[in-house]
C-alpha positions as CSV (number, residue, x, y, z in Angstrom):
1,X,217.4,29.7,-46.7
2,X,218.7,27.1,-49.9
3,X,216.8,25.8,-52.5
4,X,216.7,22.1,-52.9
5,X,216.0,20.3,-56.5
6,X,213.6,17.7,-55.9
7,X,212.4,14.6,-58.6
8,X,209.1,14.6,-57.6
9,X,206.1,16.4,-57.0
10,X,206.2,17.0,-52.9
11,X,203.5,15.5,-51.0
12,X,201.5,16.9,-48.7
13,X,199.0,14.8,-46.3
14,X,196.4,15.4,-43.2
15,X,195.8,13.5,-40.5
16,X,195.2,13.3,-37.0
17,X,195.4,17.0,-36.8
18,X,198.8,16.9,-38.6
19,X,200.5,18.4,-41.8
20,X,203.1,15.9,-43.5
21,X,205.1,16.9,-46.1
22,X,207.3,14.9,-48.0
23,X,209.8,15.7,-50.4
24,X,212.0,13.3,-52.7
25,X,215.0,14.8,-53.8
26,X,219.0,12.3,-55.0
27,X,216.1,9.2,-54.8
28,X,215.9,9.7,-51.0
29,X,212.6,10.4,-49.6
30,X,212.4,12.9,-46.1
31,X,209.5,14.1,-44.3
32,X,208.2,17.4,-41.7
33,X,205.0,17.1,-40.0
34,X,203.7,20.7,-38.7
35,X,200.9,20.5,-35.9
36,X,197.9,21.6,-37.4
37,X,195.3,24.2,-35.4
38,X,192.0,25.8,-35.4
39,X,188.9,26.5,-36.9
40,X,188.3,25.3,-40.4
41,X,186.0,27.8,-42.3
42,X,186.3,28.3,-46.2
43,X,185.1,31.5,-45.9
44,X,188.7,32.3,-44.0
45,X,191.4,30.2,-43.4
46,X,191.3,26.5,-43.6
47,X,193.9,26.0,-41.6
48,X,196.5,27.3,-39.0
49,X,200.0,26.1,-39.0
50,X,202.4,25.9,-35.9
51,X,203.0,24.7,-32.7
52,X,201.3,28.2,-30.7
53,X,197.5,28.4,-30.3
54,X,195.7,31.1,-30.1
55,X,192.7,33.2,-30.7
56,X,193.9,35.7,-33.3
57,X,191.3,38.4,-34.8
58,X,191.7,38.5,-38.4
59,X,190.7,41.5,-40.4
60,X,187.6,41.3,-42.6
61,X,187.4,40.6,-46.1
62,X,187.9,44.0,-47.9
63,X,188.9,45.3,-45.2
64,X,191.9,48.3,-45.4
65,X,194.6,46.6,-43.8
66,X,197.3,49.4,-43.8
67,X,200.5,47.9,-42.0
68,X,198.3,44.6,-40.4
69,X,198.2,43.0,-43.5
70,X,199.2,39.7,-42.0
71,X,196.0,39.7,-40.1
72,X,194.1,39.1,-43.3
73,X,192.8,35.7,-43.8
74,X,193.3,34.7,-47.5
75,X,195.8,37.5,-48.3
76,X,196.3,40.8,-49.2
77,X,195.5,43.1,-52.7
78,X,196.7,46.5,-53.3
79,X,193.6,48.1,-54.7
80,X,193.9,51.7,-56.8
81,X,191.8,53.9,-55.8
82,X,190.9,57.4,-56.8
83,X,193.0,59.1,-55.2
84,X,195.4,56.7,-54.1
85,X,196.7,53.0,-53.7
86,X,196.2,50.5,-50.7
87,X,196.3,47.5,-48.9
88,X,193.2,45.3,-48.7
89,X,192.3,41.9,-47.6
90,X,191.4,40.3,-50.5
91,X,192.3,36.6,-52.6
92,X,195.6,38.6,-54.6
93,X,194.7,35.5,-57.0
94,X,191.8,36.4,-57.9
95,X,192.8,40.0,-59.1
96,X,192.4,40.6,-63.1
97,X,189.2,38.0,-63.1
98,X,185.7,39.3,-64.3
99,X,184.2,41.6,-61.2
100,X,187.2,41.7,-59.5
101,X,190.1,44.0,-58.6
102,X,192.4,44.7,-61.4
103,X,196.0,43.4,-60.8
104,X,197.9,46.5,-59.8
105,X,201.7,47.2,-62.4
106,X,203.2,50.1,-60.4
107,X,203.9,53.4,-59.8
108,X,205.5,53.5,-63.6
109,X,202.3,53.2,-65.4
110,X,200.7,56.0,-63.2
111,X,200.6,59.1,-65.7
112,X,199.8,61.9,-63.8
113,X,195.8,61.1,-64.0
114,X,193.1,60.0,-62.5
115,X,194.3,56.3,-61.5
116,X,190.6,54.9,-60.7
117,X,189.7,55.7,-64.2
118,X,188.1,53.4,-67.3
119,X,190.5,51.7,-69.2
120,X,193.7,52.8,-66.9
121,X,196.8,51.5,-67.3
122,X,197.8,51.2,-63.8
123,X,196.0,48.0,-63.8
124,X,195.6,45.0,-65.7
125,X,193.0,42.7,-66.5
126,X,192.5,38.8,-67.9
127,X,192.6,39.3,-71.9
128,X,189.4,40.3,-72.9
129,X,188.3,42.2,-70.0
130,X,189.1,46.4,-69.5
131,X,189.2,48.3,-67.0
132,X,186.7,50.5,-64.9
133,X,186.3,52.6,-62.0
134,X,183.7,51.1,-60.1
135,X,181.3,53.5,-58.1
136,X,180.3,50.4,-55.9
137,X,183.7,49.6,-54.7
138,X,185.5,52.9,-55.4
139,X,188.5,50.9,-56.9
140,X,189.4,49.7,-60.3
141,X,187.9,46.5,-61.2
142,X,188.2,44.3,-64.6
143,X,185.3,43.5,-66.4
């Protein structure tokens, strides 16, 4: 794989059940068009890329996805738990916000406590927000 310094923003366009991306890089424009597939659905993916169809069976959202994490639709988290940290399907971007999972640092902020655990430092949150054990969820959200 190389890196490639481009002047421009790329640009990517839809049509016709195609992806076209175009990239300017030394004032010389090129373009890749990917074949486009599926299902739209915002609640999962809104689209498929590449040239094999099939009916795949994605994971549900929140769903503990162990080693089959690239069977969930928008992504993985890892979630801290009380007792220990895994892999769900959930938007990792939206980890840190208000009512959501707290973004998890490492193993090197664990200090031999209780990780799920109000105001832990295993986790971090958008300024402004802490930390809590939810008993909902049973994993450390912000809020």
């Amino acid at each position: 794989m190389r890196s490639l310094e481009v002047d421009s923003r790329p640009k990517l366009e839809f049509k016709n059940s195609q992806l076209k991306l175009t990239v300017v890089t030394n004032q010389q424009s090129a373009e890749k068009t990917f074949p486009v597939w599926g299902e739209p659905d915002a609640k999962l993916r809104d689209a498929y890329i590449g040239a094999v169809k099939s009916k795949s069976k994605f994971l549900n959202i929140g769903e503990r996805c162990g080693e089959d994490c690239s069977l969930c639709p928008r992504g993985y988290s890892w979630l801290i738990g009380k007792e220990e940290v895994y892999r769900a399907c959930l938007d990792p971007a939206a980890c840190g916000d208000n009512g959501e999972p707290a973004c998890y640092l490492g193993s090197d902020w664990y200090q031999g406590d209780t990780l799920c655990r109000e105001n832990s430092k295993v986790g971090w949150c958008k300024p402004g927000l802490k930390t809590r054990c939810s008993e909902e969820t049973g994993y450390l959200e912000c809020e």
